[in-house]
VOSEGU-432764 format. One record per residue (C-alpha): residue in one letter; x, y, z. Coordinates in steps of 0.25 Angstrom, whole numbers, plus 2048, in hexadecimal, padded with zeros to 3 digits. Layout:
N
AXYZ ...
//
This chain:
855
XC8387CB1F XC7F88BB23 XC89894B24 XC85898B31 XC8A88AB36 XC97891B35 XC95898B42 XC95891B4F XC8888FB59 XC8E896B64 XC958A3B5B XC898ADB60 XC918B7B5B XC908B3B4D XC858B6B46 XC7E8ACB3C XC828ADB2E XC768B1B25 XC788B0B17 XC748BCB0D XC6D8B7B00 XC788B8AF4 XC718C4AEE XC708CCAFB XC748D9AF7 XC7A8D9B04 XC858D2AFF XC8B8DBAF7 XC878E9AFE XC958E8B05 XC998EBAF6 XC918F9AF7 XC9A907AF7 XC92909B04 XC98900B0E XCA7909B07 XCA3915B07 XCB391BB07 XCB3911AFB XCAB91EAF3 XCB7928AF7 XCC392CAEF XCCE920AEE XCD9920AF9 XCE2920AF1 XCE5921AE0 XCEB911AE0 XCDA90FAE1 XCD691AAD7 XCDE91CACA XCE4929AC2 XCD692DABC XCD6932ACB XCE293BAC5 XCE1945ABB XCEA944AAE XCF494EAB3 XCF3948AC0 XCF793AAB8 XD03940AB2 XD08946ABF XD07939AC4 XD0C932ABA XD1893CABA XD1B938AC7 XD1C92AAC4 XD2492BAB9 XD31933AC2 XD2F92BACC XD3191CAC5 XD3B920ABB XD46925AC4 XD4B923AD4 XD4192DADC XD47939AE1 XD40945AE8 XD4894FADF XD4594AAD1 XD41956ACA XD37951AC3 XD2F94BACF XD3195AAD4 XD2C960AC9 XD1F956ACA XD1C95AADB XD13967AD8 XD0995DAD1 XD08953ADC XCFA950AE2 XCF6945AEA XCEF93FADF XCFA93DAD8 XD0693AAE4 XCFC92EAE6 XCFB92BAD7 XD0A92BAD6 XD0B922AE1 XD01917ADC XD08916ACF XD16914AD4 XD18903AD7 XD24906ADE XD21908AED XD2E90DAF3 XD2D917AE4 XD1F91BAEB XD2591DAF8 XD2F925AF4 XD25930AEB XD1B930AF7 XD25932AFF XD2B93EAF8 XD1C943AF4 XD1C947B04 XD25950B06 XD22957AFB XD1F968B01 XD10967B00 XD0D95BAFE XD06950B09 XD00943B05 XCF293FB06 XCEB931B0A XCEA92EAFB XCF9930AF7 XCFA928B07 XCF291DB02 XCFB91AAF5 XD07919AFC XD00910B06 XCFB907AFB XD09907AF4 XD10901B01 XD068F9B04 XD088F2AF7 XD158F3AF8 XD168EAB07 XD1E8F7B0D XD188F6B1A XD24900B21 XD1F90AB17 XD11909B1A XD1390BB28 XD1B918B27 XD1091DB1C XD04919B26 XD0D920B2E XD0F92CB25 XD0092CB23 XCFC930B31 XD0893BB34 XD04943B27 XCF7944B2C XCF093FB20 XCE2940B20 XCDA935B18 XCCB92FB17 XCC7923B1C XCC991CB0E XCD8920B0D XCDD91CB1B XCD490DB18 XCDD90CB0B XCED90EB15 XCE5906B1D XCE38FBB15 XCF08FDB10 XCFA8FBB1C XCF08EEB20 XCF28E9B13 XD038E7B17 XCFF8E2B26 XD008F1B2C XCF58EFB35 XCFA8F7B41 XCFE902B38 XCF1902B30 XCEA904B3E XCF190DB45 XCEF916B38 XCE0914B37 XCE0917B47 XCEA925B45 XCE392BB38 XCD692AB41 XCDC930B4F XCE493CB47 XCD693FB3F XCDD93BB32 XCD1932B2D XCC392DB34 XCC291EB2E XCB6919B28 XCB190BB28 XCBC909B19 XCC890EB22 XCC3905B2E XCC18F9B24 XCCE8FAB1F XCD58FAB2D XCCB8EEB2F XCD28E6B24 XCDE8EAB29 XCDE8E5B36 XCD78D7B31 XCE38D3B29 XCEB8D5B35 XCE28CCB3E XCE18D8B48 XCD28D4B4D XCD38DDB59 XCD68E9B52 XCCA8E4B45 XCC18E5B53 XCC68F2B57 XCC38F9B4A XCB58F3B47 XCB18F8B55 XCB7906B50 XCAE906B45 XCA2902B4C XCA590FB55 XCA7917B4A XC99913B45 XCA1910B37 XC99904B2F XC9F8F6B2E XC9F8F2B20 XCA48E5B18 XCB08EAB18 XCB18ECB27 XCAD8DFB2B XCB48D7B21 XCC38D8B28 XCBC8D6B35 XCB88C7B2F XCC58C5B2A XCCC8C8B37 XCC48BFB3F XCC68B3B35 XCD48B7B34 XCD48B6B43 XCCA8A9B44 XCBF8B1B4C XCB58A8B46 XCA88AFB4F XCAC8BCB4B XCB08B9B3D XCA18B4B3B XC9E8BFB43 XCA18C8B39 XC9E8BFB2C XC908C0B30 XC8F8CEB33 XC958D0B24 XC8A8C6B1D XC7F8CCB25 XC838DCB1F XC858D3B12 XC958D6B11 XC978C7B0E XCA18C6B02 XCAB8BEAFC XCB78C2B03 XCAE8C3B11 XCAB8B5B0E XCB88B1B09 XCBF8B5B17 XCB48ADB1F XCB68A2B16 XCC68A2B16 XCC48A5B26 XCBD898B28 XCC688EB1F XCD0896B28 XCC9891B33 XCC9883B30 XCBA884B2D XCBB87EB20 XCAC87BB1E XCA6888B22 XCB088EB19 XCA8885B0E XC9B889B12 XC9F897B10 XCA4895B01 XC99890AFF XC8F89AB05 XC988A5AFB XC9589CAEF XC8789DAF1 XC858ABAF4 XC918ADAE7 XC9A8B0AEE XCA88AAAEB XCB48A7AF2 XCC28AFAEB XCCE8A6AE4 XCD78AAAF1 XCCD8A5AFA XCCA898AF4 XCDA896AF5 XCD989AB04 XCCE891B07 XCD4885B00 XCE1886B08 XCD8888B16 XCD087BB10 XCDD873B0E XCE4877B1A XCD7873B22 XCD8865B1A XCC9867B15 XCCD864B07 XCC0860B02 XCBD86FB04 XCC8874AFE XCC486AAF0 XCB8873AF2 XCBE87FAF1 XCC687AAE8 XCBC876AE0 XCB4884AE1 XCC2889ADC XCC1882AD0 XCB4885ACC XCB6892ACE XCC1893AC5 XCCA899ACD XCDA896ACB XCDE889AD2 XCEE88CAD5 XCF8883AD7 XCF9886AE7 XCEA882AE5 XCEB876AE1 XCF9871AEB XCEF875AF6 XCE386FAF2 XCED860AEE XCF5864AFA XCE9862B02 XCE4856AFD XCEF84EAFE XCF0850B0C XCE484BB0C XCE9840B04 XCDE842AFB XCE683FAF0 XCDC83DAE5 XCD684CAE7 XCE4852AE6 XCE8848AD9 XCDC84FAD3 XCDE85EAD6 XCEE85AAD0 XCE5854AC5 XCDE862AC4 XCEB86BAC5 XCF1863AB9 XCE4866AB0 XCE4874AB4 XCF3876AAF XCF887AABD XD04875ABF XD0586DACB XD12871AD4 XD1B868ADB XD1486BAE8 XD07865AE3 XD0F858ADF XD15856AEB XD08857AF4 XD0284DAE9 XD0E843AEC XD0F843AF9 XCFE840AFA XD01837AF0 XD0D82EAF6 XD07826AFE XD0681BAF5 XD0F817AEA XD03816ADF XCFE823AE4 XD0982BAE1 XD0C822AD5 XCFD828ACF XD01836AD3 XD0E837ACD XD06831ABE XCFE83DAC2 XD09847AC2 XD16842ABE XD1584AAB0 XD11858AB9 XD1E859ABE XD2B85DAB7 XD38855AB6 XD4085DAC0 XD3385DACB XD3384EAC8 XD4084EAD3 XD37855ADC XD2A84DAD8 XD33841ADE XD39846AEB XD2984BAEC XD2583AAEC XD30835AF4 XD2D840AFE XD1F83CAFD XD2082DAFD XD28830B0A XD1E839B11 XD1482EB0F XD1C824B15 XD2081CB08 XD2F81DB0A XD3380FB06 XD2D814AF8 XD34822AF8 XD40819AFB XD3D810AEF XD3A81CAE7 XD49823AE7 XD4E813AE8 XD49812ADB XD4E821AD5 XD5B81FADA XD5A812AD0 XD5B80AADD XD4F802ADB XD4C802ACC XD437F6ACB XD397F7AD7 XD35801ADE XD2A80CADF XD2180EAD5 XD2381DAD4 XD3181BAD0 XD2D81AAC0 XD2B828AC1 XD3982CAC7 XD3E822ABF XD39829AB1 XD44828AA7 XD3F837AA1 XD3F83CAAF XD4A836AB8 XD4883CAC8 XD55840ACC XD57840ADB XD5B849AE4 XD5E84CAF3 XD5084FAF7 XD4B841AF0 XD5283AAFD XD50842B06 XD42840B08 XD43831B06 XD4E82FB11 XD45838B1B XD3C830B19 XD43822B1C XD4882AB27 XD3B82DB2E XD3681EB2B XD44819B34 XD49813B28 XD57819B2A XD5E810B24 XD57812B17 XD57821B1A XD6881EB19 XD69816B0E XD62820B05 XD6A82CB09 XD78823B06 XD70821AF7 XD6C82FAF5 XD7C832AF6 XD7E82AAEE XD7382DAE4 XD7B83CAE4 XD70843AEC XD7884CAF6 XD72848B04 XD6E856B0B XD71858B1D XD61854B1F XD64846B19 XD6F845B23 XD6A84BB2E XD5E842B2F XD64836B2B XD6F838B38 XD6483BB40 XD5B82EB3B XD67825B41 XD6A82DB4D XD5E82BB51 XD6081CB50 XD6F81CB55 XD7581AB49 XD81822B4D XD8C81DB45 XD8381DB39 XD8082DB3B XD90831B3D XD91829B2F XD86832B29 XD8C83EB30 XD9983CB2A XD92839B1C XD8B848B1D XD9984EB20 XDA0847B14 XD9384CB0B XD96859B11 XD8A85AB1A XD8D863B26 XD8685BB33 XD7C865B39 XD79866B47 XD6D85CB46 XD76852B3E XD7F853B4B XD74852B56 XD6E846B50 XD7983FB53 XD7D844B5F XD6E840B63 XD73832B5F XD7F833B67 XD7A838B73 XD6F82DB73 XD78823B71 XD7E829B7E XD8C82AB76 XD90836B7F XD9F835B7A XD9A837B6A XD8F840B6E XD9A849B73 XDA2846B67 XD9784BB5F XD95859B66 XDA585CB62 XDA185BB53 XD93862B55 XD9B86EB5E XDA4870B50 XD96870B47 XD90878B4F XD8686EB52 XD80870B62 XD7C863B66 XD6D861B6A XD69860B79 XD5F856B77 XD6A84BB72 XD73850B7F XD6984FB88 XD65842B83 XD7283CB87 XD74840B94 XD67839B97 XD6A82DB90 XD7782DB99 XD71831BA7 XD67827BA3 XD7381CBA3 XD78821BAF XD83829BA6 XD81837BAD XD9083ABAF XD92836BA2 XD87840B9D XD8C84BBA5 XD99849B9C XD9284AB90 XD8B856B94 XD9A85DB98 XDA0858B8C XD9585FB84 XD9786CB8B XDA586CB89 XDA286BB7A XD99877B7B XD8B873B7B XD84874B88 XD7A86AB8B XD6C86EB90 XD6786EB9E XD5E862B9B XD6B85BB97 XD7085EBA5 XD6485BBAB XD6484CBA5 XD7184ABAA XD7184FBB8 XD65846BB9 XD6F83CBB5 XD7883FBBF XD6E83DBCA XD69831BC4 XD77829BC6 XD7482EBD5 XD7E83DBD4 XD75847BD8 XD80850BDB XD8684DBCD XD7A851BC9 XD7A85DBD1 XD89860BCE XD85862BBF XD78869BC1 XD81873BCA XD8A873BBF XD81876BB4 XD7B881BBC XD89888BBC XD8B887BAE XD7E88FBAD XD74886BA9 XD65888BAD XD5F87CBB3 XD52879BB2 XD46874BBA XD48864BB5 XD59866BB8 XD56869BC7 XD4A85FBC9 XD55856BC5 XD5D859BCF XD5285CBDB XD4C84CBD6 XD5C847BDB XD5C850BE7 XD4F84CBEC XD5183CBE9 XD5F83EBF0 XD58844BFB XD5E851BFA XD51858BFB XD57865C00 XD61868BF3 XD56864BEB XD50871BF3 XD5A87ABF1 XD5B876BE3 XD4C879BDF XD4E887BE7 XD5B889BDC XD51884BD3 XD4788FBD6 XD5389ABD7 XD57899BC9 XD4889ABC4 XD4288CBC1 XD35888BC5 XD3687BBCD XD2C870BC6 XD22869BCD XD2D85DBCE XD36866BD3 XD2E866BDE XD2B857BDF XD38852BE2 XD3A85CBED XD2D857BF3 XD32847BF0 XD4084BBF6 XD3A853C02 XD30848C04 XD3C83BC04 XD43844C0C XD38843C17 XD37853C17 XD28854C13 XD24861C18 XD30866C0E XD2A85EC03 XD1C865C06 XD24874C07 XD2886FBF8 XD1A86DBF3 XD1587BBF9 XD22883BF4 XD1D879BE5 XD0F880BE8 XD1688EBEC XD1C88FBDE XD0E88ABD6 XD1387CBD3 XD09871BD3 XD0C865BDB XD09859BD3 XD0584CBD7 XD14847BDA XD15853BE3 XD0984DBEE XD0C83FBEA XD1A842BF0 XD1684BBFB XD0A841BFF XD14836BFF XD1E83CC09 XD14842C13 XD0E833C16 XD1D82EC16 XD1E837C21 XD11834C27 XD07840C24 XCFD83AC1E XCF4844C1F XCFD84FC19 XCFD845C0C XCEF845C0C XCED854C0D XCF8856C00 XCF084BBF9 XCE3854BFB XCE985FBF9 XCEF85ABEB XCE2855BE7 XCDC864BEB XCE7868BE1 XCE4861BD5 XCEF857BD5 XCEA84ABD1 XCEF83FBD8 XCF4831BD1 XCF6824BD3 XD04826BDA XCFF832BE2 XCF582ABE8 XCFF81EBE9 XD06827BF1 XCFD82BBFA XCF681FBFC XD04818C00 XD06824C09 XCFB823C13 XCFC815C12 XD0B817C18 XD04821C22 XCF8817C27 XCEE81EC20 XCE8812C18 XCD9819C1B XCDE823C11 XCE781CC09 XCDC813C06 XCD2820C01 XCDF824BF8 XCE0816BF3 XCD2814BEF XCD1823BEA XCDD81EBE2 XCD6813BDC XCCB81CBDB XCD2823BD0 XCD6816BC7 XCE5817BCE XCE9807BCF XCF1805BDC XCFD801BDD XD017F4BE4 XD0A7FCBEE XCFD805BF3 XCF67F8BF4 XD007F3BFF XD03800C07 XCF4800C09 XCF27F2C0E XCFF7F7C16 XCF7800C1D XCEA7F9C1E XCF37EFC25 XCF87F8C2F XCE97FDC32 XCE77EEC32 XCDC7F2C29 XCD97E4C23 XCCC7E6C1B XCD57F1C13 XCE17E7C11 XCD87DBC0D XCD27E7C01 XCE07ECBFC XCE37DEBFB XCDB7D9BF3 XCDB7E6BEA XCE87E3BE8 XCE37D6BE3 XCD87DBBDB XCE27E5BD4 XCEE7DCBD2 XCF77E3BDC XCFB7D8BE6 XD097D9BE8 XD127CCBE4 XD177C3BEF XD267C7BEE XD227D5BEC XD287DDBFA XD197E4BFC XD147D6BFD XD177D5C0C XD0C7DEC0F XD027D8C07 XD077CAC0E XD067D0C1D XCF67D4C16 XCF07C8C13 XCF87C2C21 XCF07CCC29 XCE37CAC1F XCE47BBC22 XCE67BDC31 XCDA7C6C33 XCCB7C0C33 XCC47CCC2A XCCE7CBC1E XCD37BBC1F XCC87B4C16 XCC97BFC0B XCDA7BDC0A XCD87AFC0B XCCF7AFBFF XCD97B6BF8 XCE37ADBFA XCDA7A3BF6 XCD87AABE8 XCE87ADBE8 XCE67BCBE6 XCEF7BDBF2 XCFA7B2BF5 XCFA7AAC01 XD027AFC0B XD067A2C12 XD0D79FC05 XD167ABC05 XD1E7A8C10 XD2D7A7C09 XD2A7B5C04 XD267BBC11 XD307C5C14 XD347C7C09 XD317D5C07 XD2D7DDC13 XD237E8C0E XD267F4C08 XD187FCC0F 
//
């Protein structure tokens, strides 16, 4: 495949990718002093040169100074560094400085060379200060040098100011490193050339600070100062960095075109696209280097092979691998643990068998990491992990034997196998001698006994645990006790919880009481878990109990268990009861939540006390508590149903008072209580004070509204809201439209009710048998019998004819009556009497009037 196939169709900004034969010269003319020229200049500073640089007597001078200033604590006042100070020259300050390994020692000479009469330092003497902290990571010191830098004045050329620049963005001081670039420029200190820019430029790309990468390219571009490879390079390795994929291209193509394509330019592109997830380009790309003799660095290959793995494409990682290998490069232990870590995720065993295979006959040891990844792919089968252990039993020493089994029965349980993780430590505890695993022969070893430890249960009984098998779980933990293993607080705490959660509550107090004896102090989540237990079991007198002995822990009961309860009680009709527990909790110093108040003041209301339930929401109001928008629809839902429409009112205005948004079923029961109330122009001032503070109505809102206009005969005002919810966007459904079918049938309007009915159906909304009835209601008040002889027999069709004893069957009785008397409709109802779709009416007298009809 083409490398240009790596760029999109539609990126018209990316240029296509031409390749340059291997022996261009282009290639390698980035190598040219030309494209560096400062590269020709003297060196920034002597850390890059050497003492031939420095004449003999200039050596011993340095030398001189080195010598006072390791062999005794510096002071300013030794004689003999006095004695030395007339034969100070930059040269030599800045040899003395790259010779010293100790930074703060360094520090401490620069520091006492500047304020020496006379003397002032220079970029070079700067530069190896600069290039000392740097090393050094002390990034405070830096700053005040870059500082330092300025304030003196210090001229330097364009080399020199690359170098501190290059210096403080090798520590991360990227602000720093531009605001000197941009200060020694304004002040006339330096006039950058396309070095200084460059190394701002790397800089900057390290950092990920595209914006300012931009900023500075178009500087240099105004400057009529050349691009080289080394401008460009940072500016591809901020875009992959930044996963600019156009412009990252962008730039890589610009690069091969000029024939600045290396290695490392590769190497980022290729590292930027495994980055990526583009595993197969980043191939395609290898191997376009490998044609042209190139190669990819040790470092990168180990990059690559991580991105490969993480991606899952472990079929080109074994290639990389593989290159690796030919290569000859050093395959490290971390290697080879992601490469078999990899595999065995993929369950592809075999392959990661092999590669362990491999480690062993290159002499690298493998580590316990490795073994583990190995059994845990390994154990998924008994014969499995029976052929690895064959493979690496001898690999492992006898104390990591311990760890080598805890590794299986951890795996066994990860893979489900936890009957045989069970029968393992059976058998190792000498429980189950004669039967058993088949791994047991090599715990079992009579050189190599497994000793058992804490940790060998615990993943076992976490196991049972999460398979349900809590019996097991316990029986286990009672034979680790007395195996000698100490139990540890997570044993307990998970087993208390396994039976609090199936209401073993005298079974948890056992195992609680056991913990104390053992000298475990009960946490806070030990606690909970039981009062969980005990709040479900709706045991209010021991859940209150509970929080006594939590209160002396310290232990703060959890919300969710309290609120719990009092719904499980309101539910039961037990508000009052609720309320005590809540009370009883207060007094014990934990407060409960306003969600725990809420639940029971909708208890209260529910066993018909609204002003109970008013009483304690006053009440918690005094105490200071916040209610919020779901507590006061609580209360305006009561109001409404009792038909106190008015305080509902005055509470949503207190509502609005203290800052909370009404919802848009808020605003609902208001309409619905207005509505009942027969006040429907109040219900209608509710929707447009719900529009006047931008809340949508929904379709309850005109289904409600629609329904309490045709009750109070305006039809036509239903109608217009019905439009005007359709204009909207406010989908009607099935009961919507129920609604205001049923309404115009109530008002006489069956013309209309019957376009809504068949619009309905229209939709694929079934009818309900109700609708049927309140039109054939109407149709008979219109004595409109064609229309009553059709919703007949669709309720026929549809199965919706109402039974006999049902009290709507009067109207449909009093129907087929009228349908018998009447010339145009008789031979079609007597044909279906004949059929016995519809029952003979003659034959219903006992149950005539019965039922009177509901419509």
């Amino acid at each position: 495949m083409a490398l240009s196939r790596i760029i999109k169709s539609n990126q018209t900004l990316v240029k296509s990718i031409k390749l340059i034969p291997p022996n261009s010269s282009l290639l390698h003319s980035c190598k040219s002093p030309l494209f560096f020229p400062s590269i020709q200049r003297r060196p920034i500073c002597a850390k890059h040169r050497n003492d031939n640089f420095l004449s003999s007597d200039q050596i011993n001078i340095s030398n001189a100074f080195i010598s006072i200033l390791i062999k005794q604590p510096f002071s300013p006042n030794n004689p003999e560094l006095n004695n030395l100070v007339p034969l100070l020259t930059h040269k030599i300050v800045e040899s003395v400085l790259n010779n010293l390994k100790n930074w703060r020692l360094a520090q401490q000479f620069f520091t006492w060379v500047s304020s020496l009469p006379g003397y002032k330092h220079n970029i070079y003497t700067y530069n190896a200060m600069a290039s000392i902290l740097s090393r050094a990571r002390q990034n405070a010191q830096l700053k005040a040098l870059a500082l330092d830098v300025v304030d003196s004045n210090c001229s330097m050329n364009p080399g020199a100011l690359g170098f501190f620049i290059r210096c403080l963005g090798s520590v991360g001081l990227v602000d720093e490193a531009n605001n000197l670039f941009d200060q020694v420029k304004r002040i006339g200190l330096c006039v950058p050339n396309s070095y200084s820019y460059n190394c701002l430029l790397e800089a900057l790309s390290k950092s990920n600070l595209i914006n300012l990468v931009e900023i500075r390219l178009k500087e240099m571009r105004n400057l009529g100062l050349e691009f080289d490879k080394y401008t460009l390079t940072p500016v591809l390795q901020v875009y992959c960095i930044a996963g600019q994929f156009d412009q990252a291209l962008s730039v890589f193509n610009e690069m091969l075109e000029r024939g600045w394509v290396d290695e490392h330019v590769l190497s980022i592109l290729v590292v930027a696209f495994s980055k990526w997830g583009e595993v197969d380009k980043a191939i395609e790309l290898i191997d376009l280097m490998e044609e042209r003799g190139m190669r990819l660095n040790e470092k990168t290959f180990y990059v690559l092979i991580h991105g490969f793995v993480r991606e899952s494409r472990m079929d080109k990682a074994l290639c990389l691998f593989d290159k690796i290998r030919k290569l000859g490069f050093c395959r490290s232990v971390s290697l080879f643990d992601v490469m078999i870590g990899g595999l065995c995720k993929n369950n592809e065993r075999e392959k990661a068998l092999s590669l362990y295979s491999e480690m062993k006959e290159l002499g690298i040891d493998p580590d316990f990491g490795i073994l583990t990844k190995l059994i845990y792919s390994f154990s998924e089968e008994e014969e499995e992990m029976d052929r690895l252990l064959q493979q690496c039993w001898e690999d492992v020493g006898s104390q990591p034997k311990n760890l080598l089994f805890n590794s299986v029965l951890e795996g066994l349980v990860r893979n489900g196998s936890i009957d045989t993780a069970c029968n393992l430590i059976q058998s190792v505890m000498g429980n189950n001698r004669n039967g058993g695993s088949v791994l047991v022969k090599y715990f079992l070893n009579e050189k190599e006994v497994v000793t058992l430890n804490t940790n060998s249960f615990t993943s076992v009984i976490n196991g049972l645990l999460g398979a349900g098998k809590v019996d097991m779980a316990l029986c286990l933990f009672r034979e680790m006790v007395q195996f000698g293993c100490n139990p540890t607080l997570s044993h307990c705490n998970n087993l208390i919880d396994a039976l609090c959660k199936l209401n073993r509550l005298e079974e948890s107090y056992e195992l609680l009481r056991q913990m104390k004896e053992m000298g475990l102090e009960p946490t806070h989540f030990t606690h909970n878990c039981i009062f969980g237990c005990l709040c479900r079991l709706e045991d209010v007198e021991g859940a209150v109990e509970l929080v006594r002995k939590m209160r002396f822990y310290g232990h703060e009961p959890w919300i969710k268990y309290s609120t719990l309860l009092v719904k499980n009680l309101c539910k039961h009709e037990k508000a009052v009861e609720a309320c005590k527990f809540l009370t009883d909790m207060a007094q014990e110093g934990f407060l409960p939540d306003i969600i725990t108040y809420s639940a029971a003041i909708n208890g209260l209301i529910k066993i018909k006390s609204v002003d109970k339930g008013l009483e304690l929401f006053q009440e918690i109001c005094a105490r200071g508590y916040c209610p919020d928008v779901i507590s006061y629809n609580i209360l305006l839902k009561a109001l409404c149903k009792a038909k106190r429409v008015a305080e509902a009112e005055g509470l949503l205005n207190d509502m609005m008072l203290k800052g909370l948004v009404p919802s848009e079923v808020t605003y609902n029961y208001l309409i619905d209580g207005w509505c009942k109330n027969g006040e429907i122009d109040r219900a209608m001032l509710c929707l447009s004070k719900m529009f006047g503070k931008e809340r949508e109505a929904n379709v309850i809102t005109y289904a409600t509204l629609v329904d309490g206009l045709c009750n109070f005969g305006r039809p036509d005002d239903a109608l217009k809201l019905w439009d005007e919810m359709g204009r909207k966007g406010c989908i009607p459904n099935r009961i919507a439209y129920h609604t205001l079918v049923n309404g115009l049938c109530k008002c006489g309007r069956s013309s209309a009710a019957l376009v809504h009915f068949n619009e309905m159906k229209e939709k694929e909304m079934r009818p309900d048998s109700y609708i049927y009835i309140a039109l054939i209601s109407a149709f008979l008040s219109d004595t409109n019998l064609p229309c009553v002889l059709d919703m007949l027999k669709e309720m026929v069709d549809v199965g919706n004819l109402p039974d006999p004893l049902d009290k709507n069957f009067p109207i449909i009785r009093g129907a087929i009556c009228k349908l018998l008397e009447d010339a145009r409709t008789s031979f079609s109802i007597k044909h279906l009497i004949a059929e016995g779709k519809i029952p003979d009416v003659s034959l219903l007298e006992g149950v005539e009037g019965r039922h009177e009809p509901s419509i």
